[in-house]
C-alpha positions as CSV (number, residue, x, y, z in Angstrom):
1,X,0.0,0.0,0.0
2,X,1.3,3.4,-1.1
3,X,1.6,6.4,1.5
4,X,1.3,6.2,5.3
5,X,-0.2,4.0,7.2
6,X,-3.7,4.7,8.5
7,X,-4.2,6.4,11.7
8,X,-5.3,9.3,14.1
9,X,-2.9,12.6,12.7
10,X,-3.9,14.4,16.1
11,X,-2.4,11.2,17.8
12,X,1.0,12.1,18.8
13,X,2.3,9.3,19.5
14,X,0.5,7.5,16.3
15,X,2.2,10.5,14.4
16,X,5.7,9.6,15.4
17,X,5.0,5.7,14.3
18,X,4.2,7.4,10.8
19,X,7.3,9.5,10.3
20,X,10.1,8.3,8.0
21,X,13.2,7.3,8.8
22,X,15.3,10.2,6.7
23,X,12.8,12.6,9.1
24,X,13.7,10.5,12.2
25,X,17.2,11.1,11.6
26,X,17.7,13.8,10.9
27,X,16.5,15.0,14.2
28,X,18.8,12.6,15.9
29,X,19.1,12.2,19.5
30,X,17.1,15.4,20.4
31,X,13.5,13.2,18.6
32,X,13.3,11.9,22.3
33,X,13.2,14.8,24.0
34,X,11.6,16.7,21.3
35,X,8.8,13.9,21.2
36,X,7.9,14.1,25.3
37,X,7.7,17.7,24.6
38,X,5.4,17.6,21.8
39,X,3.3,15.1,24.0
40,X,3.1,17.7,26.6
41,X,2.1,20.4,24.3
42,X,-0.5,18.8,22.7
43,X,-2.0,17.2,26.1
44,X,-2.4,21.0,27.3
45,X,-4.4,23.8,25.9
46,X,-2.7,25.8,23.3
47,X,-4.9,29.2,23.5
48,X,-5.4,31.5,26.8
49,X,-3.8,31.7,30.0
50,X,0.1,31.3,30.5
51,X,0.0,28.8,27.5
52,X,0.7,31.3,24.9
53,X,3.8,30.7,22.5
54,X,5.8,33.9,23.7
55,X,9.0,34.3,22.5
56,X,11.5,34.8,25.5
57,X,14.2,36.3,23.6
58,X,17.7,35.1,23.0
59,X,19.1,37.9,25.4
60,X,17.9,36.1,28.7
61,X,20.0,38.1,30.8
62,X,20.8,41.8,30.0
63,X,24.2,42.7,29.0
64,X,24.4,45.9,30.6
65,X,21.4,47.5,32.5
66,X,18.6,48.4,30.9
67,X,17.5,51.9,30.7
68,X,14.4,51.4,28.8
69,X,11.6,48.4,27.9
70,X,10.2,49.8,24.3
71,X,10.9,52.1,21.8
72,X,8.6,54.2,19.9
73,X,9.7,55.9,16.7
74,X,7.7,58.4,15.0
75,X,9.7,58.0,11.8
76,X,9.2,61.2,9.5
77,X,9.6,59.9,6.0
78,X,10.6,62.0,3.3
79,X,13.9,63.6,4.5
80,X,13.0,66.6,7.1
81,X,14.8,69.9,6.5
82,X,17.1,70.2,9.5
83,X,17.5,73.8,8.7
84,X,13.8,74.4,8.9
85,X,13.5,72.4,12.3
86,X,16.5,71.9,14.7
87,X,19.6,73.5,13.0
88,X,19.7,77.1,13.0
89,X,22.2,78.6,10.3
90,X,22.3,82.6,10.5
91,X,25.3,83.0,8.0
92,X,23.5,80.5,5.7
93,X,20.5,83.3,6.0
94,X,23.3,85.9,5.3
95,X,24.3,84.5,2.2
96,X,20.6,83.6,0.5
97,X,20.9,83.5,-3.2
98,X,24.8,83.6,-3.3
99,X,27.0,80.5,-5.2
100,X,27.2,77.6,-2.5
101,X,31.6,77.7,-2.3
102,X,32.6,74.9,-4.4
103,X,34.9,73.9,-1.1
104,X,31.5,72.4,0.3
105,X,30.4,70.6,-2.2
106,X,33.1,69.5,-4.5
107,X,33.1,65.6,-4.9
108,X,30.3,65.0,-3.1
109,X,27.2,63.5,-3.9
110,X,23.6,65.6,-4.9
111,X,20.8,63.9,-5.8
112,X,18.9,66.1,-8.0
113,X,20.9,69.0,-7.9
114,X,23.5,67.1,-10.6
115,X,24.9,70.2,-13.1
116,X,22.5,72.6,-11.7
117,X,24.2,76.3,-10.5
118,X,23.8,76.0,-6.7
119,X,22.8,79.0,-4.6
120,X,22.9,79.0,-1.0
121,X,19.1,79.4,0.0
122,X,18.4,81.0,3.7
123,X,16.3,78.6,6.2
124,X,13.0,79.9,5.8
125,X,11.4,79.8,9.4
126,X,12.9,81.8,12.4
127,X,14.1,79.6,15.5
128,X,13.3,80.5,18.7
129,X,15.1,79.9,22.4
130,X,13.0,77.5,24.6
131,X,12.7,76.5,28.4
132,X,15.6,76.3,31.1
133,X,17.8,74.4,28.5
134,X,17.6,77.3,26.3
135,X,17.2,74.5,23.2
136,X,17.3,76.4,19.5
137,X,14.1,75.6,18.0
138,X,12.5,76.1,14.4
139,X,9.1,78.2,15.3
140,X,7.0,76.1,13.3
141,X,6.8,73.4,16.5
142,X,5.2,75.8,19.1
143,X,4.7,72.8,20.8
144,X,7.5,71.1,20.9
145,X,8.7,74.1,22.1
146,X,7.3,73.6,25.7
147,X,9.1,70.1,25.9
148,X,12.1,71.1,24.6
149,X,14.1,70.4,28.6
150,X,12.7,66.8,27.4
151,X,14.8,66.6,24.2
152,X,18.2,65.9,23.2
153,X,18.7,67.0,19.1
154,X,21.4,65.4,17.6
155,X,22.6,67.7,15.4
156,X,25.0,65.6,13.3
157,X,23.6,62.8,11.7
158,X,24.3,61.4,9.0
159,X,23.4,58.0,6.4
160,X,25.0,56.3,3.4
161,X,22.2,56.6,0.4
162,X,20.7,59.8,-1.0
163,X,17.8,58.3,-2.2
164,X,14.5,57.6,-0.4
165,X,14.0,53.5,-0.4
166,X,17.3,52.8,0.4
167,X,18.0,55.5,3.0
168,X,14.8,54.1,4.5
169,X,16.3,50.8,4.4
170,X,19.4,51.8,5.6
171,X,17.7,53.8,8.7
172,X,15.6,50.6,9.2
173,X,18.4,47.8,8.9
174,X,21.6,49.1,9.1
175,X,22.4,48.2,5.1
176,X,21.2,49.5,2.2
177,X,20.7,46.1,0.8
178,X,17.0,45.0,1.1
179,X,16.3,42.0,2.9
180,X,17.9,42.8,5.9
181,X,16.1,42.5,9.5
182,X,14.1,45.6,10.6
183,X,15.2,47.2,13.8
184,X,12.3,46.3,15.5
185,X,12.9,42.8,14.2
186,X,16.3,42.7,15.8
187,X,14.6,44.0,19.2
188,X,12.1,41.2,19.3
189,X,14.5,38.7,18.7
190,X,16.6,39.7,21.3
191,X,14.2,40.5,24.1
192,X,11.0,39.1,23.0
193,X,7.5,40.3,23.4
194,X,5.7,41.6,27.2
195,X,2.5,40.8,25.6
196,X,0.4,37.8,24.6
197,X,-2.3,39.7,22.8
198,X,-0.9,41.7,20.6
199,X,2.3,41.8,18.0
200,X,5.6,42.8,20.0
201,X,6.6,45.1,16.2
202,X,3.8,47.3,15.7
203,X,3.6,49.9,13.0
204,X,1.4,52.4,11.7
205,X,0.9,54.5,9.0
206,X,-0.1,58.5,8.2
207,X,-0.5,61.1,5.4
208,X,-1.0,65.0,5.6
209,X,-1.6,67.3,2.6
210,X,1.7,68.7,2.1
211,X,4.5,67.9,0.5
212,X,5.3,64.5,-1.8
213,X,3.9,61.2,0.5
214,X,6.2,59.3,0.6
215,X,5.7,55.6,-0.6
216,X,6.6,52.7,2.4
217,X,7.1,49.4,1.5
218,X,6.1,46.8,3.9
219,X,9.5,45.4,4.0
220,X,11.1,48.5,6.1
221,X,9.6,46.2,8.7
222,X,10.0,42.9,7.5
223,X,12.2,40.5,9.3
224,X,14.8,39.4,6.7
225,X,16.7,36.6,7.1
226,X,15.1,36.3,10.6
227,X,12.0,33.3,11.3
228,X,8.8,35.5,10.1
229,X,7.5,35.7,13.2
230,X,9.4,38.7,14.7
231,X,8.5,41.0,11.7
232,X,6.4,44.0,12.1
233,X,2.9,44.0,11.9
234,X,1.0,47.1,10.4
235,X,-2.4,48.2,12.3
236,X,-4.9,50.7,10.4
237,X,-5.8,54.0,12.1
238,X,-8.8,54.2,10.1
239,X,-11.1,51.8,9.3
240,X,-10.6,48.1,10.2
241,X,-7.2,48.1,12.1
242,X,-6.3,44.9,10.8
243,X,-7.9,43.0,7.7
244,X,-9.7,40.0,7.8
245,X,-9.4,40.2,11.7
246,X,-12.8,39.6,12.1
247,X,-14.9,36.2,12.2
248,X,-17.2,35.7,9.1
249,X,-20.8,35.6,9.6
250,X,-22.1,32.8,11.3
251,X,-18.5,32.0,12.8
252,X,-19.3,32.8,16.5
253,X,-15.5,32.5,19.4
254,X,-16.2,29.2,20.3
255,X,-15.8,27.7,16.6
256,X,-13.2,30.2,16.0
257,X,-11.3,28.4,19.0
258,X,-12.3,24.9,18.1
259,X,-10.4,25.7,14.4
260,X,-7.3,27.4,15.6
261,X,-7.0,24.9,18.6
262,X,-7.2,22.2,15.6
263,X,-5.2,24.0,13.2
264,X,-2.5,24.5,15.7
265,X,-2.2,20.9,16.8
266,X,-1.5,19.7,13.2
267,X,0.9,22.6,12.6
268,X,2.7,21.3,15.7
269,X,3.0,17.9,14.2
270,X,3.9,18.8,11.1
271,X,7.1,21.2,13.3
272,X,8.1,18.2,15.2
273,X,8.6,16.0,11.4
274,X,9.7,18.9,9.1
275,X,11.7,21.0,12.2
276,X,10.9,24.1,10.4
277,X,10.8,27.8,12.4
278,X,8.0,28.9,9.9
279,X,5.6,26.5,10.9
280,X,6.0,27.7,14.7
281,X,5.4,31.2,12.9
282,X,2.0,29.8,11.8
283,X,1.2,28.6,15.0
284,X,1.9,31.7,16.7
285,X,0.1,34.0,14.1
286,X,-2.8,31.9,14.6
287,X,-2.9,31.9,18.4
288,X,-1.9,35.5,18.3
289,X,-4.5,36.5,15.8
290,X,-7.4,34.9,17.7
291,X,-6.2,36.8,21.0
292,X,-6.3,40.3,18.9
293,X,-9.7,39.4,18.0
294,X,-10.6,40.5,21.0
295,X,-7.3,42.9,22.3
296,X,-7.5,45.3,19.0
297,X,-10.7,46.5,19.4
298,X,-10.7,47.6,22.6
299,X,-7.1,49.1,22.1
300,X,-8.5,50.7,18.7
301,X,-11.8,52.3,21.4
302,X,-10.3,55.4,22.7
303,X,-13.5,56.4,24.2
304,X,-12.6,55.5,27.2
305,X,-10.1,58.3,27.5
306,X,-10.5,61.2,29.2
307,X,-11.4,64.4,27.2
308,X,-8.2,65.8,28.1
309,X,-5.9,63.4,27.1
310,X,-8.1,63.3,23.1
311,X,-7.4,67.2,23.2
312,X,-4.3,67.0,24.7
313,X,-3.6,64.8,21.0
314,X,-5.7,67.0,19.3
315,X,-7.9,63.8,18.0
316,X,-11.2,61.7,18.3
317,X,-9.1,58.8,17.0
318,X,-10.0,56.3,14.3
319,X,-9.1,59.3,11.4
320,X,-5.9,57.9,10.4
321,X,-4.1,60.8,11.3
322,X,-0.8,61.2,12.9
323,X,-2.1,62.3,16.0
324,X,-4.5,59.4,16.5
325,X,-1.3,57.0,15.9
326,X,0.1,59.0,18.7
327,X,-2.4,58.0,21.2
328,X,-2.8,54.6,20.4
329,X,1.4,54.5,20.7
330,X,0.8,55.1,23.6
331,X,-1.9,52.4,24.1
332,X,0.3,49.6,22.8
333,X,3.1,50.7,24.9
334,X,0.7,50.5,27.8
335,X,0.0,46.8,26.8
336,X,3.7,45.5,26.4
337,X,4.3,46.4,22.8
338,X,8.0,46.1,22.5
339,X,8.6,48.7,19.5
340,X,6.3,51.1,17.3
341,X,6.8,52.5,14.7
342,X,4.7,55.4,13.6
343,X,5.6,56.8,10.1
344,X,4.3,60.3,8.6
345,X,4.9,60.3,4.8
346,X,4.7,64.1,4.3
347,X,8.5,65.6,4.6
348,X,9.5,65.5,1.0
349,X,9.6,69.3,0.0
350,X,11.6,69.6,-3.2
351,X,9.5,72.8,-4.0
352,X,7.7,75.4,-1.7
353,X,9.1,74.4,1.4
354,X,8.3,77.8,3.3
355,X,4.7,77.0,3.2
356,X,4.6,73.0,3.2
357,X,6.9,72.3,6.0
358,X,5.1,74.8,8.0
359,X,2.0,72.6,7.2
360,X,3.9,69.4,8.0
361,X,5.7,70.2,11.1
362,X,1.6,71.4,12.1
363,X,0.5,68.1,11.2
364,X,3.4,66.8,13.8
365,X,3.9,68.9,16.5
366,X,0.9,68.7,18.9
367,X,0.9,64.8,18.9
368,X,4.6,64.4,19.6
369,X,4.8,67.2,22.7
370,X,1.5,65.5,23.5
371,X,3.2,62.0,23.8
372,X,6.0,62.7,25.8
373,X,3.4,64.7,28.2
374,X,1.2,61.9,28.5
375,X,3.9,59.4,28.6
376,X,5.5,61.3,31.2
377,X,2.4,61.8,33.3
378,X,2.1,58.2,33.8
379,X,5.4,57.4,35.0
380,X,6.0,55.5,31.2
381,X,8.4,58.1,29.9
382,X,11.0,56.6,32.3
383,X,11.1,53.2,30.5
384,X,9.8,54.5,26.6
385,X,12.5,55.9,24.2
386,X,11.0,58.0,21.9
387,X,13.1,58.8,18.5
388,X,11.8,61.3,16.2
389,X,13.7,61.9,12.3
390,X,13.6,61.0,8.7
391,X,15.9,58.7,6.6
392,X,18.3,62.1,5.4
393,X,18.0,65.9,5.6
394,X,17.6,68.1,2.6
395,X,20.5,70.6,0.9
396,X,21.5,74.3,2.2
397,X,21.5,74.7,-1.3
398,X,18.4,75.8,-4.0
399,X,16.3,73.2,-6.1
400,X,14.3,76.2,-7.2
401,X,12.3,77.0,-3.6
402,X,12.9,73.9,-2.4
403,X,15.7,71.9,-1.0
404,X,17.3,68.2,-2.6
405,X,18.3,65.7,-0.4
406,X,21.4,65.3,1.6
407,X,23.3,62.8,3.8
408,X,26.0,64.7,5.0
409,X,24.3,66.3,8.0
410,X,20.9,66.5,9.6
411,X,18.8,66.6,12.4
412,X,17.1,63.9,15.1
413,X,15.6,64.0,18.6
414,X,15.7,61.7,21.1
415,X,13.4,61.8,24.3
416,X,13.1,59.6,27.6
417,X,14.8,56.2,29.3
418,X,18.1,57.2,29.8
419,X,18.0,59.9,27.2
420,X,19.9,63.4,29.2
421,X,16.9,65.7,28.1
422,X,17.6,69.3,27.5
423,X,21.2,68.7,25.5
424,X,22.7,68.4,22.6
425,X,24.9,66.8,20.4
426,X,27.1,67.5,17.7
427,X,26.9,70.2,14.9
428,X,27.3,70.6,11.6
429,X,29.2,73.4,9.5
430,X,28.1,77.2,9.2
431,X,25.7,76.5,6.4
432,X,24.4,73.4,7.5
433,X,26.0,71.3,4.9
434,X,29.1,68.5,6.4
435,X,28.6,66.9,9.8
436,X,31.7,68.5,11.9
437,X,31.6,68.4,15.1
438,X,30.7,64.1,16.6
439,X,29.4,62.8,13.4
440,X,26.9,60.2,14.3
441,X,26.1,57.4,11.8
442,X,23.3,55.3,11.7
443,X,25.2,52.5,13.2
444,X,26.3,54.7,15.9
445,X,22.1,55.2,16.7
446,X,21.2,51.8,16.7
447,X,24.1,50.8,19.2
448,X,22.9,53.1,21.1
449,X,19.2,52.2,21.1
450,X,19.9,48.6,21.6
451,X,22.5,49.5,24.5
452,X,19.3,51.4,26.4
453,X,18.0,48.4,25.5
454,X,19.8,46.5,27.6
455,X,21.6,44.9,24.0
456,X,25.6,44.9,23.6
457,X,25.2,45.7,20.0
458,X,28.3,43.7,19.1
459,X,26.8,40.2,20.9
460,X,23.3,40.1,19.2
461,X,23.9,38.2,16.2
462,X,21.9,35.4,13.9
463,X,24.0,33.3,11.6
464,X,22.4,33.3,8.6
465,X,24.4,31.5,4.9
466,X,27.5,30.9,7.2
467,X,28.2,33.7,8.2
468,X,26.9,36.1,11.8
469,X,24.7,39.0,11.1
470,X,23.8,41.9,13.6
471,X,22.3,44.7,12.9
472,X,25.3,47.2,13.0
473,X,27.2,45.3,10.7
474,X,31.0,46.2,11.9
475,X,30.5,49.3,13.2
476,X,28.6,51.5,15.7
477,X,29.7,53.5,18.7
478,X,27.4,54.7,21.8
479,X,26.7,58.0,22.2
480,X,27.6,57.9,25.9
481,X,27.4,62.0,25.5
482,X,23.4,61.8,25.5
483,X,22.8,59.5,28.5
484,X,22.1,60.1,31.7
């Protein structure tokens, strides 16, 4: 008779009678062991209580002490203009509409700028001095202004590619080769998830009306080379927050668990004969997506909050606008979400940047002083790094009356666990062109974020086509200046 023998597939020990013998080798000695603990997991209830799948984390013990237990990144795609926002450049203002000196510029890359005649063009909003720290400022963030004692700018940033995607996926991974682990990937890994019921990689997704929005492809948070199950997953503001989330008609919870209790158990044979990481993917996006059945809604329901807190935000929530991904950051971090990722895809002003980035940095500014005040109120600023910037920073030079984009120095904030609010880092020359003074790479931020972390950068690797991997390749420094 061709095929296996007949017999009960939710039978464990039925199942191992049916595997073959190139299967039962090639899990060698550990099939014993591996076989009493696939009897255990399938004598036990898969769904609820402490049974969930969690992932622990490969960094059981931290390397160095942890300053903080999540990230959230409001990620400003599109290349903010740091001389618009956090670098202020007087003698750039000076000499508006004069030749850029060739000594700046010679031999260094422009994106679209190639052969045109470059004229130095002055920043277009006035700064302003704010609180005790006496921060420099861009005027267009009025409210960012009142944090500012919360904030330490970096002033000297800079990345590797001048274009959008792969400056994205270099801010995101580390390389601009695609494919790579996300950031957030890398943090999952590492330390796992503090939450059963909901992704430990969340990321969401915004769009104002100014400026060029800026396309994001799901893959700035995909996991790479890493199993599946750490990569991001993206909620919706607006609308369903996740698709397909909800049970058919006529599908009531109980069937729902009946199917993924079932599904799960055959995934779990099919792990212990194939010993493949994506199949305990499945099983955990299953078990995990029956939880959120019930988690997202009533972490999408902000109705619950005080009218304060929605104006503090400046937001009724579920319009899929920055400031409602701001207050359900917070939400998820609340509930153990281990890094979010909130992206606004409206800083790409290669032509009337006076008026748009005045409209952006409105679109912006309320719901990221409003986070760190709400954050802050409830004792979660002290464990919550919050990172604010773009993938690049745009030219000192002209494209018409808009600015091109550049690598070679720009502008970030960093806010909370360990962060030394109120300071400063680094600077770049008198018109805001070359990083001069501690040039900080991308490498050098994401030691740095893993190390408050409670990560050595250097000892979080994954071996992947013989060779190990980490996100900061062979390089990265901490920025030991900026923490407390």
């Amino acid at each position: 008779m061709l095929g296996p023998p007949p017999g009960n597939p939710l039978d464990p020990v039925d199942h191992l009678r049916r595997i073959g013998r190139r299967a039962f080798l090639r899990r060698g000695t550990a099939y014993g062991i591996g076989s009493m603990a696939l009897v255990d997991l399938l004598t036990r209830p898969t769904l609820g209580g402490d049974s969930a799948r969690r992932w622990p984390g490969v960094v059981r013990t931290p390397h160095v002490p942890p300053r903080a237990r999540r990230i959230i990144q409001l990620y400003m795609a599109g290349g903010p203009s740091h001389l618009e926002t956090f670098d202020e450049k007087p003698t750039l203002a000076r000499m508006h509409g004069q030749p850029m000196p060739e000594s700046f510029t010679q031999g260094k890359p422009i994106a679209q700028l190639q052969g045109a005649e470059l004229k130095c063009f002055a920043p277009q909003h006035p700064f302003i001095r704010c609180g005790q720290s006496g921060q420099r400022i861009a005027a267009i963030f009025p409210e960012l202004v009142r944090v500012a004692d919360e904030l330490c700018i970096i002033r000297s940033m800079t990345t590797e590619a001048i274009n959008h995607d792969p400056a994205h996926t270099f801010m995101n991974t580390g390389t601009t080769i695609s494919g790579r682990p996300a950031l957030g990937s890398w943090l999952l890994y590492g330390l796992g998830s503090e939450t059963d019921d909901l992704p430990g990689f969340v990321v969401l997704t915004s769009t104002g009306q100014f400026g060029q929005a800026q396309p994001i492809a799901a893959r700035q948070w995909h996991s790479g080379f890493l199993p599946s199950r750490f990569q991001g997953v993206e909620f919706r503001s607006k609308g369903d927050p996740v698709l397909y989330l909800a049970n058919p008609p006529g599908v009531n919870p109980s069937r729902q668990h009946d199917l993924v209790e079932t599904i799960s158990r055959l995934n779990a044979l099919a792990d212990l004969e194939l010993d493949d990481p994506e199949i305990t993917t499945r099983i955990n996006a299953y078990e995990t997506a029956f939880r959120m059945q019930t988690s997202v809604p009533d972490l999408m329901d902000i109705s619950g909050e005080p009218r304060h807190i929605r104006q503090l935000y400046g937001t009724e929530g579920n319009d899929g606008s920055f400031a409602a991904n701001c207050l359900l950051a917070r939400r998820l971090a609340e509930r153990g979400v281990r890094f979010i990722q909130l992206y606004h895809r409206d800083w790409d002003h290669h032509g009337a940047i006076k008026e748009h980035i005045a409209g952006t940095a409105r679109e912006v500014d309320r719901a990221s002083a409003a986070l760190l005040i709400d954050l802050k109120q409830r004792g979660l600023l002290d464990d919550t790094l919050v990172l604010w910037g773009g993938e690049f920073g745009r030219t000192p030079m002209a494209q018409g009356d808009g600015r091109d984009h550049h690598i070679q120095g720009f502008s970030i904030w960093l806010a909370g666990a360990g962060i030394r609010g109120g300071s400063s880092l680094g600077a770049t020359d008198e018109l805001g062109y070359q990083a001069v003074e501690n040039p900080v790479s991308v490498h050098d931020l994401h030691a740095t974020l893993l190390h408050l972390m409670g990560i050595d950068h250097t000892r979080l690797t994954y071996r992947f086509q013989g060779r190990d991997f980490r996100l900061t390749d062979v390089s990265g420094r901490i920025l030991t200046e900026i923490l407390t």
